[in-house]
BATI-467537 format. One line per 3 residues: number of its first residue (from 1); their letters; for each residue x, y, z of C-alpha. Coordinates in steps of 0.5 Angstrom, whole numbers. Layout:
NUM) a) X:Y:Z | ...;
This chain:
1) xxx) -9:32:27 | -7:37:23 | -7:35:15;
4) xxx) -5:38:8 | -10:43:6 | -16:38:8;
7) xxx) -23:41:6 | -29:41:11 | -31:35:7;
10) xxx) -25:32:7 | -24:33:14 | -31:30:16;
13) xxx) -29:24:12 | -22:23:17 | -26:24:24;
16) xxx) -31:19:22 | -26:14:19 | -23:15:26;
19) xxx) -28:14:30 | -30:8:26 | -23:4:25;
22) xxx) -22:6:33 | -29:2:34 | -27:-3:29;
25) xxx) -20:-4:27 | -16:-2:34 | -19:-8:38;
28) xxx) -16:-13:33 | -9:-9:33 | -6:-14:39;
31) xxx) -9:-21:37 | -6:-19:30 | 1:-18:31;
34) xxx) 1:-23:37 | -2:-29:33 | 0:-27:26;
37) xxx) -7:-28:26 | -11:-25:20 | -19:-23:21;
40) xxx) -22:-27:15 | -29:-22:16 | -24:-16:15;
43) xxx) -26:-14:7 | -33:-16:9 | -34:-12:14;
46) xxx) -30:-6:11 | -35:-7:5 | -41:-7:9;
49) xxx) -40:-1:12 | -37:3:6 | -31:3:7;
52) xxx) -28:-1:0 | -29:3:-7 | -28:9:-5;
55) xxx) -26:11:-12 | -31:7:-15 | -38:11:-17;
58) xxx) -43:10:-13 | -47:5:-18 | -42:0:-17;
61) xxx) -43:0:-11 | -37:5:-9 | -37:11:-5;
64) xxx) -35:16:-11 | -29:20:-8 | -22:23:-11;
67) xxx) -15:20:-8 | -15:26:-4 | -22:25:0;
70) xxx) -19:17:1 | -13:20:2 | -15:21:11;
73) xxx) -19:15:11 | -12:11:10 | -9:15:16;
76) xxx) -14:14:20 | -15:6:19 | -7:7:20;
79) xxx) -7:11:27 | -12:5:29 | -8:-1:25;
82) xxx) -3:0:21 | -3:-8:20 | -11:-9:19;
85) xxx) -10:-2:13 | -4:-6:10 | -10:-12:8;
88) xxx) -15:-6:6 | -10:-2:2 | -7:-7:-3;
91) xxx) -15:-9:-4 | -17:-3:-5 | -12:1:-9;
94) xxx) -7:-4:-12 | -13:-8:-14 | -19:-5:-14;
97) xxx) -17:2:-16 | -13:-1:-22 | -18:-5:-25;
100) xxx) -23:1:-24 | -18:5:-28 | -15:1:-33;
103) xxx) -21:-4:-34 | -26:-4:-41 | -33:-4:-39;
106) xxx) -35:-12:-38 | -28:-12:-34 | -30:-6:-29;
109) xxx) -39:-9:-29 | -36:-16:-28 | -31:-15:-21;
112) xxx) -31:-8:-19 | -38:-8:-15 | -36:-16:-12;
115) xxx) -29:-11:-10 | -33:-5:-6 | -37:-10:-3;
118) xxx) -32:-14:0 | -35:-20:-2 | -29:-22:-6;
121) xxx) -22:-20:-4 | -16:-17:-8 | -9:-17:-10;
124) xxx) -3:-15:-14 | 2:-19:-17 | 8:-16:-20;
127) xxx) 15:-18:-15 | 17:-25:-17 | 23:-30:-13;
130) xxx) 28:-27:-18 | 25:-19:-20 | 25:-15:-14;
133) xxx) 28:-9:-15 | 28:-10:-23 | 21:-13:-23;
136) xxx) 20:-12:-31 | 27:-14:-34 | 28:-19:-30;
139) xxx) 20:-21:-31 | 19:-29:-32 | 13:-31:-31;
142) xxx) 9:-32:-38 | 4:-31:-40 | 2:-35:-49;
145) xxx) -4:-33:-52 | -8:-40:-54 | -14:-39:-57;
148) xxx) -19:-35:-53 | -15:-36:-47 | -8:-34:-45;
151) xxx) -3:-39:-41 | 1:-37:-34 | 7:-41:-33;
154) xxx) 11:-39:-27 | 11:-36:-19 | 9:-29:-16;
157) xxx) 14:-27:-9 | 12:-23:-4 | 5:-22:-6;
160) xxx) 0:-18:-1 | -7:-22:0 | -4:-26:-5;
163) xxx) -5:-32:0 | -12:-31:0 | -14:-26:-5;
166) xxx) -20:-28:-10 | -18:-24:-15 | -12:-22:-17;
169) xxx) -9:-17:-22 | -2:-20:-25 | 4:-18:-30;
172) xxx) 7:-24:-34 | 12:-23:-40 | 7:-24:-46;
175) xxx) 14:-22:-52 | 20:-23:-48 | 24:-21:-53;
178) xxx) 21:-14:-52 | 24:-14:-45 | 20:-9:-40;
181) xxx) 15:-6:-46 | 14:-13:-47 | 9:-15:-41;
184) xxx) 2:-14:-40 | -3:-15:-35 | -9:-20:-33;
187) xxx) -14:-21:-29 | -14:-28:-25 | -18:-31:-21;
190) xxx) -15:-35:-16 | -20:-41:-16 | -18:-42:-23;
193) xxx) -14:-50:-24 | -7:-49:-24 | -6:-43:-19;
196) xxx) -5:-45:-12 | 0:-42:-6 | 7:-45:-5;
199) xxx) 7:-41:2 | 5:-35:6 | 10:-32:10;
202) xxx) 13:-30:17 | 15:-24:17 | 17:-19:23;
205) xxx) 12:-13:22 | 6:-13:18 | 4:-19:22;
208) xxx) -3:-22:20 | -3:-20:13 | -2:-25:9;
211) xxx) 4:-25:4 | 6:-31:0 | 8:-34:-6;
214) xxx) 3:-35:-12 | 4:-41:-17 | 1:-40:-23;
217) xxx) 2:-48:-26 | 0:-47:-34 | -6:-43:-31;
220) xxx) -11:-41:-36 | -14:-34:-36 | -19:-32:-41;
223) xxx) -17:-27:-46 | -22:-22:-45 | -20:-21:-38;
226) xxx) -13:-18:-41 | -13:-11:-38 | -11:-5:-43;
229) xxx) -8:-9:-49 | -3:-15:-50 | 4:-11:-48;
232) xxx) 2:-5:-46 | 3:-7:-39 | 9:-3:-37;
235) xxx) 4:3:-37 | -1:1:-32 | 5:-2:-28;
238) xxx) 8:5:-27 | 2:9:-26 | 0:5:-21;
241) xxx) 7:4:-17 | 5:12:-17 | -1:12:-14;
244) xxx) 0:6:-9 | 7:10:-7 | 3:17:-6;
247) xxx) -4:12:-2 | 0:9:2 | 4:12:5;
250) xxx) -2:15:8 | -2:9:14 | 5:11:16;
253) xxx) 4:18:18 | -3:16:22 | 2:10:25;
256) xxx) 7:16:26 | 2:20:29 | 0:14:34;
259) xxx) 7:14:36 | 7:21:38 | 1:21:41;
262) xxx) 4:15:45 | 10:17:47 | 7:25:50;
265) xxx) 3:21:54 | 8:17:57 | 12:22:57;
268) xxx) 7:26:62 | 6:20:66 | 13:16:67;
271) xxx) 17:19:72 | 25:19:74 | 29:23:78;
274) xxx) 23:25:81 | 20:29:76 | 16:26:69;
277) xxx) 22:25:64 | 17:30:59 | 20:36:63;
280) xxx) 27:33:62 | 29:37:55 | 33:31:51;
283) xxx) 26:28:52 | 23:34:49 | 27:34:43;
286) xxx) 26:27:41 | 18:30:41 | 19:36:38;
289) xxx) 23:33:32 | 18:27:32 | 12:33:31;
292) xxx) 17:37:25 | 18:29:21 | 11:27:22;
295) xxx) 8:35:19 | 12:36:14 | 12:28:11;
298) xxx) 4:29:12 | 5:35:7 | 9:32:3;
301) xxx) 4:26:2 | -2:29:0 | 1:33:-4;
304) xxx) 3:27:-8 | -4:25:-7 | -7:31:-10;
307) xxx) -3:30:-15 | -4:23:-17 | -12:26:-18;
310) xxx) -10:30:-24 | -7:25:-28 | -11:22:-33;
313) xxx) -12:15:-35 | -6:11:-37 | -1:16:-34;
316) xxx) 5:17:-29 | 11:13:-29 | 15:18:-31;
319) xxx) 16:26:-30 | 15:30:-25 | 9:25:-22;
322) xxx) 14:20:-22 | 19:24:-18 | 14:27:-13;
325) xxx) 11:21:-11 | 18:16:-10 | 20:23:-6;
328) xxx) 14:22:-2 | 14:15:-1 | 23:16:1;
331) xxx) 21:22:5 | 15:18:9 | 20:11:9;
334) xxx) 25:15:14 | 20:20:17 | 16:13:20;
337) xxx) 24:10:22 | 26:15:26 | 19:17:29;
340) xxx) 18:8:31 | 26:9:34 | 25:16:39;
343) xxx) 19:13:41 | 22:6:43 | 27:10:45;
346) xxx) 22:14:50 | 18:8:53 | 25:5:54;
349) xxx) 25:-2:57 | 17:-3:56 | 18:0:49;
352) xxx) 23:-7:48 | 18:-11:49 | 14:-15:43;
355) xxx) 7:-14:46 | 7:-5:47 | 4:-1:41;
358) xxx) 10:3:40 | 14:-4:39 | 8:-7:34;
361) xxx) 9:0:30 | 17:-1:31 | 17:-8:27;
364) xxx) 13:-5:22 | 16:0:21 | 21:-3:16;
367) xxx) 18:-6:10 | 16:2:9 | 23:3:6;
370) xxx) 22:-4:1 | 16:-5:-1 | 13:-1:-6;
373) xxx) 20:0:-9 | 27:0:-5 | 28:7:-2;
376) xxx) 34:6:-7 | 31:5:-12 | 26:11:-11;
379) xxx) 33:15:-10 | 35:12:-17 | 27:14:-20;
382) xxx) 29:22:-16 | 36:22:-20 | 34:20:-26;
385) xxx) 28:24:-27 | 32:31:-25 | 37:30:-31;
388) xxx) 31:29:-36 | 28:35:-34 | 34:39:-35;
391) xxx) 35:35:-42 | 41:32:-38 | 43:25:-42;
394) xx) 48:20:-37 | 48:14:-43;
């Protein structure tokens, strides 16, 4: 499996993550997707062995590596089990990372070592019944300084381990009247009165990761578990929408490239007209581009990647960082749909039905073009930060 620009060390750290998601992750793959069954020992586990804090320091209980040397860990977990990487990622880089970079001291001493070691599970909350697409405008969830305390009122949608996170890091409108720059962000802890799950969700892909509605009924949250400072959540947002765009897109192209490795060897072994439907030349083609999307989506994401590891604190969200993760996350969205597709296409009547690999991967598929940000809306990001740099104004 050929990858971006890897060092020895990099690549040790893809073929032992390999290994270990093949052991580890591989054999909950079916029960997962057949039962929508979620594997309460996963973050645990993961933890234990080393797998959670890979870029937290070593003395909280982290790994210690850039986003790029984490970077193969995601596609390896993803070629195994994307759904299980779809649990591990919003903890590890949505919730844990975030924190780690954005947190003061007390904040970081008092949740990152529980995150690394798996002993307390992480989410991100930002997408709300009515804020999709426009998460800050349109932003209702409050959040009314009281004292030493702030006070949340209102709903979370579509959140990733929301259903089962101990922590999980929320955006809420602090000064409504400042719009989008009026938002901070809040460490809360989800045993907490007042915070309670309306909903976990059926979804067609994804199955087993818990996605759900969180309800924050005038849920206290100390003051000092704001993150940055009251109304500077806009920041944190749009930096950390970066990253996540660039990390996870990692686990699609390991899907993708499970897909192929599936589809190659069907295509060997699966015989028509007397010969291995490999040998035809339409078949051919289709693994042919299957190789070219993967390659070139497998370029594009980690150079995203090791471009998310130069910024320094508190940056992204706009500029050519922005511009380049939306089009590595648009690009990988329809590379994994067109991969998912040929490779159905190629299994043909096996490929339809629910329990194949190549139709788990299929079902997946989907949301990699919503989740994160519409692929409309990174082609509005792209746009926009193409007119900026050009000192083009369109208002």
């Amino acid at each position: 499996m050929s990858q971006f620009d890897l060092t020895e060390d990099q690549r040790a750290v893809f073929d032992a993550a390999f290994r270990y998601a093949e052991a580890e992750l591989h054999p909950l793959l079916a029960r997962m997707d057949d039962e929508d069954w979620y594997p309460d020992h996963l973050i645990a586990k993961l933890g234990a062995d080393g797998y959670c804090g890979l870029t937290a320091p070593p003395a909280l209980g982290g790994t210690g590596l850039d986003l790029m040397s984490a970077g193969p860990v995601a596609e390896a977990f993803g070629y195994w089990n994307l759904n299980a990487s779809f649990i591990w990622g919003p903890h590890e880089n949505l919730c844990l990372n975030n924190i780690l970079r954005n947190g003061h001291d007390d904040q970081i001493a008092r949740y990152i070592p529980d995150l690394c070691a798996g002993r307390t599970v992480g989410a991100l909350g930002l997408t709300e019944p009515g804020a999709g697409s426009d998460a800050l405008g349109s932003m209702a969830l409050r959040a009314v300084r009281d004292g030493d305390d702030y006070v949340l009122t209102g709903r979370k949608m579509f959140i990733s381990n929301g259903p089962v996170a101990d922590v999980v890091l929320t955006y809420a409108k602090t000064d409504p009247g400042l719009g989008a720059k009026g938002i901070s962000a809040f460490i809360v802890e989800t045993d907490a009165p007042g915070f309670s799950v309306a909903q976990t969700l059926k979804k067609m892909g994804w199955r087993g990761c818990p996605t759900g509605e969180l309800v924050f009924d005038a849920v206290r949250v100390p003051a000092a578990n704001l993150l940055g400072v009251e109304n500077g959540g806009v920041g944190i947002v749009m930096s950390g929408l970066d990253i996540e765009r660039a990390f996870l897109g990692l686990p699609y192209i390991g899907a993708a490239q499970r897909c192929l490795d599936l589809s190659l060897d069907y295509a060997a072994t699966r015989k028509q007209f007397g010969r291995p439907i490999g040998s035809f030349q339409m078949v051919q083609a289709q693994l042919a581009e299957m190789y070219t999307e993967i390659e070139a989506a497998r370029t594009f994401a980690y150079r995203a990647l090791a471009a998310c590891d130069a910024l320094s604190r508190g940056e992204g969200g706009r500029g050519a960082i922005h511009q380049l993760c939306a089009s590595a996350v648009l690009f990988g969205a329809d590379m994994i749909a067109s991969v998912t597709d040929k490779a159905v296409q190629i299994h043909g009547g096996s490929g339809f039905v629910w329990e194949t690999e190549v139709n788990r991967h299929y079902r997946n598929a989907k949301i990699a073009s919503i989740g994160g940000g519409t692929s409309e809306v990174r082609r509005l990001i792209i746009a926009e930060e193409l007119f900026r740099a050009r000192g083009l104004r369109l208002h």
